[in-house]
TORKOL-4160 file (C-alpha; in steps of 0.2 Angstrom, whole numbers, padded with zeros to 4 digits, m for minus):
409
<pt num="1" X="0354" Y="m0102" Z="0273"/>
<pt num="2" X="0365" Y="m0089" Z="0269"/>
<pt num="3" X="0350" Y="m0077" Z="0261"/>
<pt num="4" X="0346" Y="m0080" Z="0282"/>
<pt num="5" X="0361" Y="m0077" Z="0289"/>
<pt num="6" X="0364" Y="m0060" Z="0276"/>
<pt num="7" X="0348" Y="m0052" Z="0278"/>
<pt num="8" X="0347" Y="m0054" Z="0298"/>
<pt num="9" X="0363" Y="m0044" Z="0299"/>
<pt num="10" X="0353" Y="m0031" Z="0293"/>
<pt num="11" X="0338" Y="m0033" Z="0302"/>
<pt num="12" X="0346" Y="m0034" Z="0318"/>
<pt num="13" X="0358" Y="m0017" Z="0314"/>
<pt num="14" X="0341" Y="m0009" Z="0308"/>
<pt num="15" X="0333" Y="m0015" Z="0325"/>
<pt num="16" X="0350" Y="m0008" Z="0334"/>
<pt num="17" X="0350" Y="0010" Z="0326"/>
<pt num="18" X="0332" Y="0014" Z="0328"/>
<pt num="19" X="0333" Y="0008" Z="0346"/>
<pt num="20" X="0347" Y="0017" Z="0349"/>
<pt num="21" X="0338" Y="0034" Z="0341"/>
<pt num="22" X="0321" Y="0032" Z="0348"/>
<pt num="23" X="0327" Y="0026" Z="0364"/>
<pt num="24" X="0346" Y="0034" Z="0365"/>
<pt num="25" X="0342" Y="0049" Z="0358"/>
<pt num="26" X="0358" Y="0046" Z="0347"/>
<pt num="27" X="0355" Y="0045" Z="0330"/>
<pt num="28" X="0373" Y="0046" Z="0325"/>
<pt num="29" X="0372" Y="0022" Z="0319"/>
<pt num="30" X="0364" Y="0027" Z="0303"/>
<pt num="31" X="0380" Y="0040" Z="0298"/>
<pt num="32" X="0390" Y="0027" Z="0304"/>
<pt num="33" X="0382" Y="0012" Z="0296"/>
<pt num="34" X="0383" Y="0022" Z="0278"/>
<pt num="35" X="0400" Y="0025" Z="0281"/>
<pt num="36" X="0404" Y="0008" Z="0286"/>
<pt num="37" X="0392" Y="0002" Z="0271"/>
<pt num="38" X="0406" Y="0012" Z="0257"/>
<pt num="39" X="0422" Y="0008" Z="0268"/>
<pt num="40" X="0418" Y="m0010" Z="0267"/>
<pt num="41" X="0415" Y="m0007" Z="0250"/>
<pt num="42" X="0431" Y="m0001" Z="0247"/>
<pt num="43" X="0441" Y="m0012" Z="0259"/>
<pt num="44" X="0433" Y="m0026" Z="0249"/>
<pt num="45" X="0442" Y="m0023" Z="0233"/>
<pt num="46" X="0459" Y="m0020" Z="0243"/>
<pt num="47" X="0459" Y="m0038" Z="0250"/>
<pt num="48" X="0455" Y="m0046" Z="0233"/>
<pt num="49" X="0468" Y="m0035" Z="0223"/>
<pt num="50" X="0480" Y="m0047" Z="0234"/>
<pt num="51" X="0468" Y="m0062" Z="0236"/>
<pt num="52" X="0470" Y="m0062" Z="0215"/>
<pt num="53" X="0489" Y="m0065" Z="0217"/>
<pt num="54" X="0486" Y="m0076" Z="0233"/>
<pt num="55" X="0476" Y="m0088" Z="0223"/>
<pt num="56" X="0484" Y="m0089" Z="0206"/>
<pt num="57" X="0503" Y="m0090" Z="0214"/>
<pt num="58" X="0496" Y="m0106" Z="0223"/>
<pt num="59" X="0485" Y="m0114" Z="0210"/>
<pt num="60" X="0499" Y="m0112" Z="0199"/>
<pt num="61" X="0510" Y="m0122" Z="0209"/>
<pt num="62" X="0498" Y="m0133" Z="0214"/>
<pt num="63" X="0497" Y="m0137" Z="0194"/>
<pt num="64" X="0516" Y="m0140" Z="0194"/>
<pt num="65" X="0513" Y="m0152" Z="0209"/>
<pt num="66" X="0499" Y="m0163" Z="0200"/>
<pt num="67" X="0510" Y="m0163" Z="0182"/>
<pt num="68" X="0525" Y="m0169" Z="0192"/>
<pt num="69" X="0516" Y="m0182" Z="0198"/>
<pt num="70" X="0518" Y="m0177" Z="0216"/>
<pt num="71" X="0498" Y="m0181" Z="0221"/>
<pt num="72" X="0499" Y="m0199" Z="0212"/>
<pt num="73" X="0512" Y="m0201" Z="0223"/>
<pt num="74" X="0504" Y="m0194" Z="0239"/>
<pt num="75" X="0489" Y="m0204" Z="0232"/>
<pt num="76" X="0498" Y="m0221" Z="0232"/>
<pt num="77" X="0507" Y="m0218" Z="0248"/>
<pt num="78" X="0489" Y="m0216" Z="0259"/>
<pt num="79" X="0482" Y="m0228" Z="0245"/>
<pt num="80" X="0484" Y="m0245" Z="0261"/>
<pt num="81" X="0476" Y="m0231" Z="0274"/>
<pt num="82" X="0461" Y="m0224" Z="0262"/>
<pt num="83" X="0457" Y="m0246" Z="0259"/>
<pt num="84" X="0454" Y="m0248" Z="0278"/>
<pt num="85" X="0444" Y="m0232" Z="0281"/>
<pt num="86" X="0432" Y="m0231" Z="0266"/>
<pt num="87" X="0434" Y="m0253" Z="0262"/>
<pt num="88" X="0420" Y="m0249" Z="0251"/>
<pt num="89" X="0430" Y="m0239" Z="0238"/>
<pt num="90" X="0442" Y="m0250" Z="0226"/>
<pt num="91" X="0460" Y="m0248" Z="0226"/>
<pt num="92" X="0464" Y="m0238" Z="0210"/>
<pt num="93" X="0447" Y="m0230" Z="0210"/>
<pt num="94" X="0449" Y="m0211" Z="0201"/>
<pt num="95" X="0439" Y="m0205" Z="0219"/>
<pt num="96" X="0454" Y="m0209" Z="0229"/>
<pt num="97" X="0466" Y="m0196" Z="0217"/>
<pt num="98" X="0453" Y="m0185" Z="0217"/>
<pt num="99" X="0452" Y="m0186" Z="0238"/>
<pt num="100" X="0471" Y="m0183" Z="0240"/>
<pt num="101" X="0470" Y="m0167" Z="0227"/>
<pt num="102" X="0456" Y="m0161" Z="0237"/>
<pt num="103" X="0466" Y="m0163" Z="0256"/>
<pt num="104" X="0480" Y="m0154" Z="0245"/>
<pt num="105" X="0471" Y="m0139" Z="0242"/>
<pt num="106" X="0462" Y="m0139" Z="0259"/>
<pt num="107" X="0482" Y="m0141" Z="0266"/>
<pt num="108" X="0489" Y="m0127" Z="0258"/>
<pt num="109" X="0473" Y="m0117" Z="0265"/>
<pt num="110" X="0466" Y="m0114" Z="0246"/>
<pt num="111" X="0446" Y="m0120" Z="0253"/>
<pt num="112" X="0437" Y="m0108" Z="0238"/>
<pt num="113" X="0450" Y="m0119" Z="0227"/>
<pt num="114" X="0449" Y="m0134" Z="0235"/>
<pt num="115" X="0430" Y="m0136" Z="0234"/>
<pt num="116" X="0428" Y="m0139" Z="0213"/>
<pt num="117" X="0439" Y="m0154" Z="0218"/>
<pt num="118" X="0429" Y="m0159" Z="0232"/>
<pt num="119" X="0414" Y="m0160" Z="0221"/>
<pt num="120" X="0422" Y="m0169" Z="0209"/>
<pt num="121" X="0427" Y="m0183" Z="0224"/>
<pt num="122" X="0408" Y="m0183" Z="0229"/>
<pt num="123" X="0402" Y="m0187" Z="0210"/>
<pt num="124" X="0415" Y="m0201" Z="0212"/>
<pt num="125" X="0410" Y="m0207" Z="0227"/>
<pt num="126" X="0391" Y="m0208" Z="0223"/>
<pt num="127" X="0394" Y="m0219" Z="0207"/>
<pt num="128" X="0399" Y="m0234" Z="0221"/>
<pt num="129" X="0385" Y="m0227" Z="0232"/>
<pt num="130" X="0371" Y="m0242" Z="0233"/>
<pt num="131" X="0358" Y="m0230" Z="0239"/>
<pt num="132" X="0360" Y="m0214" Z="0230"/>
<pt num="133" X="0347" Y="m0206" Z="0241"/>
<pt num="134" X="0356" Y="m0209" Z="0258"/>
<pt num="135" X="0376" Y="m0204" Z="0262"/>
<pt num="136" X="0389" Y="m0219" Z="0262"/>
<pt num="137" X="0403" Y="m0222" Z="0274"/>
<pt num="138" X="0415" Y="m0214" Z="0262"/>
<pt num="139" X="0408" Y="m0200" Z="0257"/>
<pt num="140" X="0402" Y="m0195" Z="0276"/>
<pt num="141" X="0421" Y="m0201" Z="0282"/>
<pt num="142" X="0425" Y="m0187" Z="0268"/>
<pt num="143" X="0413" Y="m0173" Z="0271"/>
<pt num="144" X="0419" Y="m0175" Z="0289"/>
<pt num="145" X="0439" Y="m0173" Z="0285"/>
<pt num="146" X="0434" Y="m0160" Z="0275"/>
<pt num="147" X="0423" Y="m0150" Z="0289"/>
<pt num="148" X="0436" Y="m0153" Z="0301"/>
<pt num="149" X="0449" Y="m0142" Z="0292"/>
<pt num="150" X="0463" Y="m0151" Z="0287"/>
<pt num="151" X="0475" Y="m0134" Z="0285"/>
<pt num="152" X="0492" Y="m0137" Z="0286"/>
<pt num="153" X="0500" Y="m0120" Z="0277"/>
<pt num="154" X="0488" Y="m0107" Z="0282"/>
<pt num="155" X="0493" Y="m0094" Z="0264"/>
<pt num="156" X="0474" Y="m0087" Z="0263"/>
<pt num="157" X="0476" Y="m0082" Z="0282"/>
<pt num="158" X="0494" Y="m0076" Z="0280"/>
<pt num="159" X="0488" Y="m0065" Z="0264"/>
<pt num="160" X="0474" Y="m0056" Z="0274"/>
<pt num="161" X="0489" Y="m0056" Z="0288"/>
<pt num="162" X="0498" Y="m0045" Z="0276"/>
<pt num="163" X="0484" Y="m0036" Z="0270"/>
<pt num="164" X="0480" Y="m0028" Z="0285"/>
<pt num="165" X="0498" Y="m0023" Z="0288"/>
<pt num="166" X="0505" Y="m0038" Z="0299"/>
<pt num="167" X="0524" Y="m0036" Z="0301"/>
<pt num="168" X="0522" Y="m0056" Z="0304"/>
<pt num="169" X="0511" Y="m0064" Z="0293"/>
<pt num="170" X="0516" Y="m0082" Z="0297"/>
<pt num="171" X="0515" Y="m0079" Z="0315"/>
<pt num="172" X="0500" Y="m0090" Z="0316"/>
<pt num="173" X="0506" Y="m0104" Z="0308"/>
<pt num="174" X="0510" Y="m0118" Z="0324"/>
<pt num="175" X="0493" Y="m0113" Z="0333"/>
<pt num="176" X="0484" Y="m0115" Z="0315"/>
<pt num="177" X="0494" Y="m0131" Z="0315"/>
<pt num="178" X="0491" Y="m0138" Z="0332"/>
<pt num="179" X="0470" Y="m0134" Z="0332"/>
<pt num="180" X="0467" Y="m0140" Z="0315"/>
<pt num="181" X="0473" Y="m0157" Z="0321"/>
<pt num="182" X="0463" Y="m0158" Z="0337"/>
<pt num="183" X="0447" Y="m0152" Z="0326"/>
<pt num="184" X="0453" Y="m0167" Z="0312"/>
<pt num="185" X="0458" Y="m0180" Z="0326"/>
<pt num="186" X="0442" Y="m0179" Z="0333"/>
<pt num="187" X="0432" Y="m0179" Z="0316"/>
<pt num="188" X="0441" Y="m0195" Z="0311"/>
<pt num="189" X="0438" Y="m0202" Z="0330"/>
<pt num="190" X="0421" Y="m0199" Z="0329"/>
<pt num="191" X="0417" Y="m0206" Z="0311"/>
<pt num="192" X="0426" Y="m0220" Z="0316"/>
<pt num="193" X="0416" Y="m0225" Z="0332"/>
<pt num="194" X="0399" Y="m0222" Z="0321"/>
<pt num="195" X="0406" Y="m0231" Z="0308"/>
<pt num="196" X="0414" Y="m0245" Z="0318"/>
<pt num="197" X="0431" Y="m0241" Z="0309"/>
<pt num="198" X="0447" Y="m0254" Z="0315"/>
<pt num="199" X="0459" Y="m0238" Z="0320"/>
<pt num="200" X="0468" Y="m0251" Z="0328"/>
<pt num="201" X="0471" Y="m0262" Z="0314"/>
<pt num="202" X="0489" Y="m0264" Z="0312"/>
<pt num="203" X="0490" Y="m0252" Z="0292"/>
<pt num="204" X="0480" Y="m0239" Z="0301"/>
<pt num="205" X="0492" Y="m0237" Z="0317"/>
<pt num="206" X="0506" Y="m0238" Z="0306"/>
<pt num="207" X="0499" Y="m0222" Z="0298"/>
<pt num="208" X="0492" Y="m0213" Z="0314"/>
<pt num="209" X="0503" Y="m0218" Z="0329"/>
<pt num="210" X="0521" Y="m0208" Z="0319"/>
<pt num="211" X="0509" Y="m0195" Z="0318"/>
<pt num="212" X="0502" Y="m0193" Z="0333"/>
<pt num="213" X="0520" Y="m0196" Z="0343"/>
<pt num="214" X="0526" Y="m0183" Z="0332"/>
<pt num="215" X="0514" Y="m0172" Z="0336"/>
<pt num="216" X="0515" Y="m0178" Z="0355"/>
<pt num="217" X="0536" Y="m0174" Z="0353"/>
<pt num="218" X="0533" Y="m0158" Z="0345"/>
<pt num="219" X="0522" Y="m0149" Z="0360"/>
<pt num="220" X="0530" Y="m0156" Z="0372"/>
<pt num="221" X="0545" Y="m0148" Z="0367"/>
<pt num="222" X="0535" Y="m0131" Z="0364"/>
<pt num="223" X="0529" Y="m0134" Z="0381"/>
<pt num="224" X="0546" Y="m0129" Z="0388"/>
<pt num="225" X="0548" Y="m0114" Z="0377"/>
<pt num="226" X="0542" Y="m0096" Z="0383"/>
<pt num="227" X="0528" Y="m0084" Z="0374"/>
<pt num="228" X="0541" Y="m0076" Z="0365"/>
<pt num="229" X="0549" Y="m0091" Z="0359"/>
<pt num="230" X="0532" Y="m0099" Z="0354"/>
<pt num="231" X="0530" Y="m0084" Z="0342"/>
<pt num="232" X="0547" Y="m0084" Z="0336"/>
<pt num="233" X="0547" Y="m0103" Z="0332"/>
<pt num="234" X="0531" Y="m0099" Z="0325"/>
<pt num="235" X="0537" Y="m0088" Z="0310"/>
<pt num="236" X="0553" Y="m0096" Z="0306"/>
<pt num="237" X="0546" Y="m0114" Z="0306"/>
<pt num="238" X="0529" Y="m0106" Z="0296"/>
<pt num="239" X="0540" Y="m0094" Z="0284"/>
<pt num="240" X="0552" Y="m0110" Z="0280"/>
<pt num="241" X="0540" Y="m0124" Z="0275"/>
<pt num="242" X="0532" Y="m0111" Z="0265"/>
<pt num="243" X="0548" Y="m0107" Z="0255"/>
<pt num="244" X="0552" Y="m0126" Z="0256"/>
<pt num="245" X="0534" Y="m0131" Z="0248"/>
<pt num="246" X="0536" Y="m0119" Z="0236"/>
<pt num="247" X="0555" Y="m0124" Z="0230"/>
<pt num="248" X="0550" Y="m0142" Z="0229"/>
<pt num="249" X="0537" Y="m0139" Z="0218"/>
<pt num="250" X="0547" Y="m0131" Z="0206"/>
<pt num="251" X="0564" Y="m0143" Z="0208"/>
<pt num="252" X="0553" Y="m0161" Z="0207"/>
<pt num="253" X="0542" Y="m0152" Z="0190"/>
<pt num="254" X="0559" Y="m0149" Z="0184"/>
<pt num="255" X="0567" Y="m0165" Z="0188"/>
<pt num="256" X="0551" Y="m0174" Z="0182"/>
<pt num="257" X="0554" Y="m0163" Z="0164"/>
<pt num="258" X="0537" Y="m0154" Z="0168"/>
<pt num="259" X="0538" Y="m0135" Z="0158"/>
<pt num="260" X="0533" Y="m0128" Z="0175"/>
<pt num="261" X="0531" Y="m0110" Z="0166"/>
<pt num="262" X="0518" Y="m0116" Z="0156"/>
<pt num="263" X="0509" Y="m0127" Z="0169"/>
<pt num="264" X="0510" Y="m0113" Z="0182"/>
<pt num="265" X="0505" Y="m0101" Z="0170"/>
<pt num="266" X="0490" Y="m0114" Z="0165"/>
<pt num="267" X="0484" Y="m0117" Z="0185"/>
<pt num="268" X="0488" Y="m0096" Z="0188"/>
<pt num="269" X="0472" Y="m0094" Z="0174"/>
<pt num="270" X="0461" Y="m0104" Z="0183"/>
<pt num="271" X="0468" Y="m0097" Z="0202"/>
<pt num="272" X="0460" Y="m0081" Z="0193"/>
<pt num="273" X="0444" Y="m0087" Z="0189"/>
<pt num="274" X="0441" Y="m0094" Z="0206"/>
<pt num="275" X="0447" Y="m0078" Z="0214"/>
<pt num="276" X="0437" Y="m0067" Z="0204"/>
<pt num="277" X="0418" Y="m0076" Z="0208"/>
<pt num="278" X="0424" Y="m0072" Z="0226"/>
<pt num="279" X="0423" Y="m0053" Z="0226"/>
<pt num="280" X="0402" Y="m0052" Z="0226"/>
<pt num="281" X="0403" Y="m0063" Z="0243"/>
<pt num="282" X="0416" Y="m0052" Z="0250"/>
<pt num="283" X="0407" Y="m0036" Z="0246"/>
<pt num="284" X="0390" Y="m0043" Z="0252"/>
<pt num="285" X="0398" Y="m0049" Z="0268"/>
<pt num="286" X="0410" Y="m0038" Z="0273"/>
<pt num="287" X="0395" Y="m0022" Z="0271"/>
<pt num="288" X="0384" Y="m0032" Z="0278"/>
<pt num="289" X="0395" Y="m0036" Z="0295"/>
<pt num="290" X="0401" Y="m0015" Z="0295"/>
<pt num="291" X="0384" Y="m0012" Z="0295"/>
<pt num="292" X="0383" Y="m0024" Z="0311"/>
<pt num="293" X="0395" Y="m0018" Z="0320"/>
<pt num="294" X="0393" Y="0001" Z="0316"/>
<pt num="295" X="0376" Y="0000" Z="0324"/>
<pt num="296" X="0383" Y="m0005" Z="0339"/>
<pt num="297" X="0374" Y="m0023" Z="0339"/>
<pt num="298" X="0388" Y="m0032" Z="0338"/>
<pt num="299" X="0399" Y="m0026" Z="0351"/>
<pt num="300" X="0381" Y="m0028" Z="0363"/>
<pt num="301" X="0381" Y="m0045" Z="0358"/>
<pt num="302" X="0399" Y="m0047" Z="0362"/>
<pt num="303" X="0396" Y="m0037" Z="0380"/>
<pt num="304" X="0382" Y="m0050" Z="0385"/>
<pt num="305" X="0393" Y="m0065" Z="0382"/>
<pt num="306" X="0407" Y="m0053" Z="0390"/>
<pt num="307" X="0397" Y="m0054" Z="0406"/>
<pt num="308" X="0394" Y="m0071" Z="0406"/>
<pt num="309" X="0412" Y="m0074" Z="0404"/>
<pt num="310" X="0416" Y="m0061" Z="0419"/>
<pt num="311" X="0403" Y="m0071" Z="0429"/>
<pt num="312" X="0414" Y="m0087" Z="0427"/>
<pt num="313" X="0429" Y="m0080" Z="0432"/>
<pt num="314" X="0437" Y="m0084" Z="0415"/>
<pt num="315" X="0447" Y="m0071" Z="0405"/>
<pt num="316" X="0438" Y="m0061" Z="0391"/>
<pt num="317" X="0450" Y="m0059" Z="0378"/>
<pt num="318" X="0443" Y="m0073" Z="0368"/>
<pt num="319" X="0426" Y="m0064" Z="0366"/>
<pt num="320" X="0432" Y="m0052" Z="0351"/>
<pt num="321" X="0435" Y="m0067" Z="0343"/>
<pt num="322" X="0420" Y="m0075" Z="0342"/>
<pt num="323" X="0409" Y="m0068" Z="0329"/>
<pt num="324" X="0422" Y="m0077" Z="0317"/>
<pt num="325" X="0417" Y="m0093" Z="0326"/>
<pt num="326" X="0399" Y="m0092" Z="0328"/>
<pt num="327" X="0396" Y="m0087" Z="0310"/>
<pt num="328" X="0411" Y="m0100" Z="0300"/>
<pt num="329" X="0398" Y="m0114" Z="0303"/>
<pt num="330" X="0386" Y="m0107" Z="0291"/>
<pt num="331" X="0399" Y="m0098" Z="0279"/>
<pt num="332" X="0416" Y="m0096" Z="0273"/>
<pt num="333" X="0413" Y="m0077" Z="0266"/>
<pt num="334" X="0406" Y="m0072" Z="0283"/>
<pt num="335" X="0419" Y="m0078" Z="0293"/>
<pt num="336" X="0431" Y="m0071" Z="0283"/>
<pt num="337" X="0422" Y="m0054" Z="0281"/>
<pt num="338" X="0423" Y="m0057" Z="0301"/>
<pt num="339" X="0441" Y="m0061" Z="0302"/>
<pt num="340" X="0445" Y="m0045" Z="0291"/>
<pt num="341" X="0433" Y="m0036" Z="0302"/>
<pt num="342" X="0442" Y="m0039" Z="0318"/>
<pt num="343" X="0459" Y="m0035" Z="0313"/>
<pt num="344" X="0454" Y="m0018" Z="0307"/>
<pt num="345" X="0444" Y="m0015" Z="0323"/>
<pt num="346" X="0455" Y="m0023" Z="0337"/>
<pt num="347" X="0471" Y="m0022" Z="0329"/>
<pt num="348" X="0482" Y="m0035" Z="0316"/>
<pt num="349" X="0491" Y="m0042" Z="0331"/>
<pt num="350" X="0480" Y="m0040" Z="0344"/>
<pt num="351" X="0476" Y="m0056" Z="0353"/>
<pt num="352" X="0457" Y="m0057" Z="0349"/>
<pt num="353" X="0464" Y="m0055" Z="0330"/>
<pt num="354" X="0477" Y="m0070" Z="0333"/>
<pt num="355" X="0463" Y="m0079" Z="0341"/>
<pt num="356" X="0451" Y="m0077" Z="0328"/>
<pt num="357" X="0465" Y="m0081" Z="0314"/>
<pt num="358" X="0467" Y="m0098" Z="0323"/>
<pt num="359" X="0449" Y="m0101" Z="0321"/>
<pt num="360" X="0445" Y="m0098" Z="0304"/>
<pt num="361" X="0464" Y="m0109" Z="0301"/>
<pt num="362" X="0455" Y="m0123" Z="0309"/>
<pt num="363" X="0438" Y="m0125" Z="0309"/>
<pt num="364" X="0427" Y="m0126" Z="0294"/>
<pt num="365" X="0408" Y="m0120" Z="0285"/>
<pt num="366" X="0401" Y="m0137" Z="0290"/>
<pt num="367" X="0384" Y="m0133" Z="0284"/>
<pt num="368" X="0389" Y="m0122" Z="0271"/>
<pt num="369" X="0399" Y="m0140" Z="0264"/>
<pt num="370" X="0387" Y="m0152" Z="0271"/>
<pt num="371" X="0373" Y="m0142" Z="0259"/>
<pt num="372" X="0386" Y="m0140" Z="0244"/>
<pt num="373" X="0392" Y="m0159" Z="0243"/>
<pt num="374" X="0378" Y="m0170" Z="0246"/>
<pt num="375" X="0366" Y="m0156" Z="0238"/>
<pt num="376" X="0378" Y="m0158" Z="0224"/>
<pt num="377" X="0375" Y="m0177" Z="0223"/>
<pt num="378" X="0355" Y="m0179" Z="0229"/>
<pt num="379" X="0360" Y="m0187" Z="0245"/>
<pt num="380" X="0344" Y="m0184" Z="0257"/>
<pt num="381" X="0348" Y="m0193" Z="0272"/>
<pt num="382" X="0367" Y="m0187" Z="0281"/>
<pt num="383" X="0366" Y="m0200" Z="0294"/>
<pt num="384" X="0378" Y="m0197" Z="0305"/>
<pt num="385" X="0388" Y="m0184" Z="0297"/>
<pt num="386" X="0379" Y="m0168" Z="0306"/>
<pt num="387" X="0383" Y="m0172" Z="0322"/>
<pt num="388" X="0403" Y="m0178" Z="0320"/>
<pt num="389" X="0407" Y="m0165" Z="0308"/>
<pt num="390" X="0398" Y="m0151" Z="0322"/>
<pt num="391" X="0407" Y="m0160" Z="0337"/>
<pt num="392" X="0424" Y="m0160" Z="0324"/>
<pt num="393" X="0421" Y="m0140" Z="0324"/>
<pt num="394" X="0417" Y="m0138" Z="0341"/>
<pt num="395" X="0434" Y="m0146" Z="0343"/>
<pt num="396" X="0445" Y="m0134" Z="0332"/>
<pt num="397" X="0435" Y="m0117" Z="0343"/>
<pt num="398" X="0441" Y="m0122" Z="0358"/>
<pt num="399" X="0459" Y="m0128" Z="0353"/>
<pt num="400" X="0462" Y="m0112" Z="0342"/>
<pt num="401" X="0457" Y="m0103" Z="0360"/>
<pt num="402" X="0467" Y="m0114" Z="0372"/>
<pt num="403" X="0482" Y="m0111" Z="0359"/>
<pt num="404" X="0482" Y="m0093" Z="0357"/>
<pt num="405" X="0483" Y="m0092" Z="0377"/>
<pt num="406" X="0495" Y="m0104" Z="0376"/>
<pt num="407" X="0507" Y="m0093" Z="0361"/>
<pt num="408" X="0501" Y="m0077" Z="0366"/>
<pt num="409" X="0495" Y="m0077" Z="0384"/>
């Protein structure tokens, strides 16, 4: 899939320059595609310097977290919820700590750190799997939550924010929040109609119903509050939990008697292995999308759908954003090379940066994890995964745009 997806990038920017040489007259696309090749290049190596501290800062603390025994405890608290929606799994069963570490890692936005775990849950799962061949209700239930994005502190986001010189990093933080849970309300609320899941069974409300008044509470008190006040309660609220995540980390591993230097220092190493097997996919990606764009066939892709849009009376703002949509089903390196891309080409703080931002915060590489976790396991037959995992992404697009109008106007 993604051999596809890499080589038509080139193929279509090929297309793009000799048209525009043999038929434009203009043979300037291939100096700019070599120029684009090397900047990306270079502009590769800048974002992982700070992707390296990004990942081991966070995997360290996430270390702290599981020594202090703060996922037993998240595990034990959804423990009643995870018996109602995946029966099939016993109470106690190692899958279920392995779930909660895994939402904990997709939380705090860490998905390259966050999928080792993942696989782990899978293996888990398959062991109470009847038919090894096909997907249970638990692992699809799973792969779904998981492909709907379940980002609740944004950091890779922020530190590519920062990287390409955002006086604001956080400043995406509540329209992150508020289209990650559409995309994962509407991945649990399809599983559960395929799957015949009692959401109204009284331990699931009891769950769900806080939650979703909080939520209701919460915009409808945003409602009130201007475009300027939006992005203003954005930062602080986004800068706060942060520092607040981050400081009770440290206080409950030091309460708990967890030598949090040693355990940071012992979840850092492996935040730097992760982080450095990402730099050959950012290289490849990011060349291969300035390549794209440098030939001019990106931004006539982007002028067709423009029309369209015109055509429809609607606002085109949103279009620069889309290339980070379009490609995020199929991979996670593209969408970021995509992300990155737009910010350097539209501006950090430009609205089709913010948009795309929100996207990539809330939607996820469905088949990218759909090939990855049940290829990781034999599973053959997905049921009905594809389709409620597509329609959860499809979900998180058009909330990440409906919000960034709504923040930014």
């Amino acid at each position: 899939m993604l051999n596809g997806l890499w080589l038509s990038f080139f193929l279509i920017a090929a297309v793009a320059g000799f048209s525009r040489w043999l038929i434009g007259d203009d043979p300037s696309a291939f100096a700019a595609m070599i120029e684009a090749l090397f900047a990306m290049a270079k502009l590769s190596v800048e974002v992982m310097v700070l992707l390296f501290g990004t990942m081991t800062l966070w995997l360290g603390l996430l270390r702290i977290a599981e020594q202090a025994g703060l996922v037993d405890i998240l595990a034990r608290l959804l423990g009643p919820l995870f018996a109602r929606l995946m029966p099939e799994v016993p109470r106690g069963h190692p899958a279920l700590g392995l779930i909660t570490m895994n939402f904990a890692a997709n939380g705090l936005g860490l998905d390259n750190a966050a999928t080792p775990i993942g696989l782990k849950a899978m293996r888990s799962l398959q062991e109470l799997n009847p038919n090894k061949l096909v997907a249970s209700n638990a692992q699809i239930l799973f792969l779904v939550l998981n492909a709907s994005s379940l980002t609740l502190l944004p950091v890779s986001i922020f530190m590519y924010r920062v990287q390409q010189g955002a006086q604001d990093p956080t400043l995406v933080f509540l329209p992150i929040l508020l289209a990650t849970s559409a995309s994962s309300l509407v991945g649990l609320l399809s599983v559960a109609f395929m799957q015949r899941l009692r959401l109204w069974d009284p331990v699931v409300l009891a769950y769900l119903v806080p939650g979703a008044l909080l939520l209701g509470g919460f915009m409808a008190l945003l409602a009130g509050l201007s475009a300027t006040a939006l992005a203003a309660l954005s930062s602080l609220l986004g800068n706060l939990t942060l520092f607040c995540v981050i400081l009770a980390f440290v206080l409950v591993g030091a309460l708990r008697r967890v030598a949090v230097y040693e355990q940071f220092i012992e979840g850092a190493r492996e935040g730097f292995d992760i982080a450095k097997s990402l730099l050959p996919y950012l290289v490849a990606m990011l060349c291969a999308i300035g390549v794209l764009r440098a030939s001019g066939a990106l931004e006539f892709g982007l002028d067709g759908i423009r029309w369209l849009v015109e055509m429809l009376g609607w606002d085109t703002r949103f279009v620069d954003a889309l290339p980070t949509a379009l490609v995020k089903p199929f991979s996670g390196s593209a969408a970021r090379a995509m992300l990155i891309e737009t910010m350097q080409a539209q501006g950090v703080d430009s609205f089709a940066a913010l948009a795309a931002a929100t996207i990539q915060g809330s939607t996820e590489t469905t088949f990218y994890v759909l090939a990855v976790y049940f290829g990781a396991v034999g599973i053959q037959r997905a049921r009905h995964a594809v389709g409620c995992a597509l329609l959860a992404e499809l979900a998180g697009v058009i909330a990440a745009i409906s919000v960034t109008y709504w923040f930014f106007g």
